[in-house]
C-alpha positions in Angstrom: -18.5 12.2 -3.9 -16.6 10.8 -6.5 -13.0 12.2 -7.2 -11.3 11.5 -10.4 -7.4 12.3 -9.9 -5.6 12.9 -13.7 -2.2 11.8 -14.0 0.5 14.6 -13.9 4.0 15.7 -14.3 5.5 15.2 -10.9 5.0 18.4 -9.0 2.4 19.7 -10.4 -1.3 19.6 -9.4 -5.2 19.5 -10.2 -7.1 21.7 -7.8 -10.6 21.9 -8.1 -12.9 24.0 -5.1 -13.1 20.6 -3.2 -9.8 19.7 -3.2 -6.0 19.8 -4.5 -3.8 16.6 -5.8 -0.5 16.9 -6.5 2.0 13.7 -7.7 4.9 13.5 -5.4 6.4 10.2 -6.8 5.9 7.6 -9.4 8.0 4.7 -10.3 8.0 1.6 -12.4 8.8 -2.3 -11.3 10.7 -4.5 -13.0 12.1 -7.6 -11.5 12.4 -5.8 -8.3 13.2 -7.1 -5.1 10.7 -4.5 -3.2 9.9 -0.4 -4.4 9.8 2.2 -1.8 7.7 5.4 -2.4 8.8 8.2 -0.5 7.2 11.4 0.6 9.4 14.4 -0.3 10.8 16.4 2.9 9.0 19.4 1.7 6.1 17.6 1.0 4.7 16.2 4.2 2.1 19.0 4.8 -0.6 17.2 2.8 -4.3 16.4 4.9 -3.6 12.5 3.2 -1.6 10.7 0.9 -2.5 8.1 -1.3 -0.1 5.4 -3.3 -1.6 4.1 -6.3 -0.2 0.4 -8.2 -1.3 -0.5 -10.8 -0.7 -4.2 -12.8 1.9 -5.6 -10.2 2.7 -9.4 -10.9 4.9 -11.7 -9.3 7.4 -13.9 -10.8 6.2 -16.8 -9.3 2.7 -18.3 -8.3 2.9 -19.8 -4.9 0.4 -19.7 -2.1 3.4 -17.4 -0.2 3.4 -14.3 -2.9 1.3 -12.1 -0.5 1.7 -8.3 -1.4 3.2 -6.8 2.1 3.5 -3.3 3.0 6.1 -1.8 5.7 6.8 1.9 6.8 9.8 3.7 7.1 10.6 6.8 9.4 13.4 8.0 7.9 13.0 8.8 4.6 12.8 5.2 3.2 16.8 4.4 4.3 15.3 1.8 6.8 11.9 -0.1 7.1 10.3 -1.4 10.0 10.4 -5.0 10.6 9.9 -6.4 13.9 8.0 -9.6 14.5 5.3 -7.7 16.0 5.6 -3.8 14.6 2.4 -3.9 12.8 -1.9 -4.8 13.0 -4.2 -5.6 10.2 -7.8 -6.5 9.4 -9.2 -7.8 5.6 -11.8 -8.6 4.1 -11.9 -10.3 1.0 -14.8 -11.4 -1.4 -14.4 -12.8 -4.6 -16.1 -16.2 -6.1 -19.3 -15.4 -4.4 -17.9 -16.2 -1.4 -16.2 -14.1 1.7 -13.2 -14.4 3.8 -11.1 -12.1 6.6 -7.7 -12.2 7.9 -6.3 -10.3 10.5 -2.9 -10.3 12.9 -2.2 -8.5 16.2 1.5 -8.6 15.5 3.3 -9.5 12.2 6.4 -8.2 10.8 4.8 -6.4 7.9 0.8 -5.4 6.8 -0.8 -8.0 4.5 -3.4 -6.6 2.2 -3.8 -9.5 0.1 -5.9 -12.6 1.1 -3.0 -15.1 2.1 -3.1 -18.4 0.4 -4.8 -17.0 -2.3 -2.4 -17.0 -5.0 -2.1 -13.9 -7.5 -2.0 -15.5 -11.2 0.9 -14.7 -14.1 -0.7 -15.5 -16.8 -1.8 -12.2 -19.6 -4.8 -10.1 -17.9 -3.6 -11.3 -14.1 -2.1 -8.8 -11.7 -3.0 -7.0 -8.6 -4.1 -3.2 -8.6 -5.0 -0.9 -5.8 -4.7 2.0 -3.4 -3.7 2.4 -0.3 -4.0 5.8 1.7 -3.1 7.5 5.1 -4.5 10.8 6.8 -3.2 13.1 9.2 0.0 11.8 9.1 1.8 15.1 10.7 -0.9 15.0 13.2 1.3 13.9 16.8 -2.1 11.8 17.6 -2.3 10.1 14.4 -1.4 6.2 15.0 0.1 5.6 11.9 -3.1 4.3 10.0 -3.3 2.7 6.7 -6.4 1.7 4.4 -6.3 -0.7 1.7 -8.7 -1.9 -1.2 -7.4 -3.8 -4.2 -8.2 -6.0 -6.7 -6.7 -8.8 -8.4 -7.5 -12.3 -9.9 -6.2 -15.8 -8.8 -4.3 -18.1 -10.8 -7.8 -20.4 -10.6 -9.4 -18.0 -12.2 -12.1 -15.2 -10.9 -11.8 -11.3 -9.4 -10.9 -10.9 -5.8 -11.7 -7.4 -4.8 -10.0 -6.9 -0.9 -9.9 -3.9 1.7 -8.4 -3.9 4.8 -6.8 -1.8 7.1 -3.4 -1.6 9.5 -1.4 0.2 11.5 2.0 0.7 12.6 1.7 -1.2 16.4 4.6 -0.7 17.6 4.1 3.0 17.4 0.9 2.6 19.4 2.5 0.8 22.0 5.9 2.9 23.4 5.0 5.8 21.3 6.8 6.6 18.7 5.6 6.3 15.2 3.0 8.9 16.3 2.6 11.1 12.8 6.6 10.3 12.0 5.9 7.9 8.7 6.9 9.4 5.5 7.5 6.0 3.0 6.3 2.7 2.6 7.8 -0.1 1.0 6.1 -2.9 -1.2 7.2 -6.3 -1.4 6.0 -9.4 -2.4 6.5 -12.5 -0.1 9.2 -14.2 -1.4 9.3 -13.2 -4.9 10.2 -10.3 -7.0 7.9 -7.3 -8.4 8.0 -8.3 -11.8 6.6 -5.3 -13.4 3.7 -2.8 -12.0 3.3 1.0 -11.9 3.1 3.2 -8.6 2.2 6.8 -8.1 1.8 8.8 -4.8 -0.5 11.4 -4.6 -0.2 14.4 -1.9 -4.2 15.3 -1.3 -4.9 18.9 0.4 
């Protein structure tokens, strides 16, 4: 089933018989060191939530300029960052060719392909979405699922999806259905420019 999602002034909403979307955030990058997007206290009643970017570049090309995500628990005032807080798996294919990546404890989740660098130049930048479910449920993990796209300084698409979680929550238990923000950051380098939008699904 496909579901197109309009943009929309914040708080207000598309409902259709299958579902209802409403914008909860949006923000624009430029020459940032990191963005936060942060669910509203009133607005963490939503079956999923979805954070949408659109044309993020780096201001530098190095093989380091990996796109990492981190969550907060408070509102976005802190962000988790412990050597080993967090799990990932991706998958990556682009120039007819496939490759995965994964850690079992890192200090942030990696959706991009490290070592694959994400080019500057007109046309180049990264886009994507990632989305979480159930995050009020007390048995929810803290789960996140990625897919993105972007194209390498050497030229050629890379389309990746992956998926992580917030392991120190799954460990001592906490983090269980607590998340309300996550924070984007690229490795080394500023957010240059790039859209984001999160999207409260019901």
């Amino acid at each position: 089933m496909r579901i197109d999602v309009p943009t929309f002034p914040t708080g207000h909403t598309a409902t259709s018989e299958a579902y209802t979307a409403e914008l909860l955030a949006s923000a624009t990058a430029a020459g940032d060191s990191s963005v936060a997007m942060v669910i509203p206290g009133n607005k963490r009643h939503f079956t999923s939530y979805h954070w949408f970017f659109t044309g993020l570049k780096p201001a530098s090309e190095a093989a380091a300029n990996d796109l990492e995500v981190r969550v907060s628990f408070d509102g976005g005032a802190t962000f988790e960052t412990g050597s080993t807080d967090y799990e990932y798996y991706t998958i990556r294919f682009g120039g007819g060719s496939a490759a995965n990546n994964a850690s079992v404890g890192d200090n942030s989740m990696i959706f991009t392909d490290p070592g694959l660098v994400i080019g500057l130049a007109d046309g180049e930048s990264i886009s994507g979405m990632i989305w979480s479910h159930n995050l009020g449920d007390a048995d929810n993990l803290g789960y996140w699922w990625a897919n993105m796209q972007f194209l390498r300084n050497t030229g050629g698409i890379n389309n990746v999806a992956g998926a992580g979680h917030y392991d120190k929550g799954a460990r001592d238990g906490t983090g269980y259905g607590q998340a309300n923000a996550l924070q984007f950051i690229f490795l080394n380098t500023e957010i240059t420019r790039g859209e984001f939008q999160l999207y409260g699904i019901m």
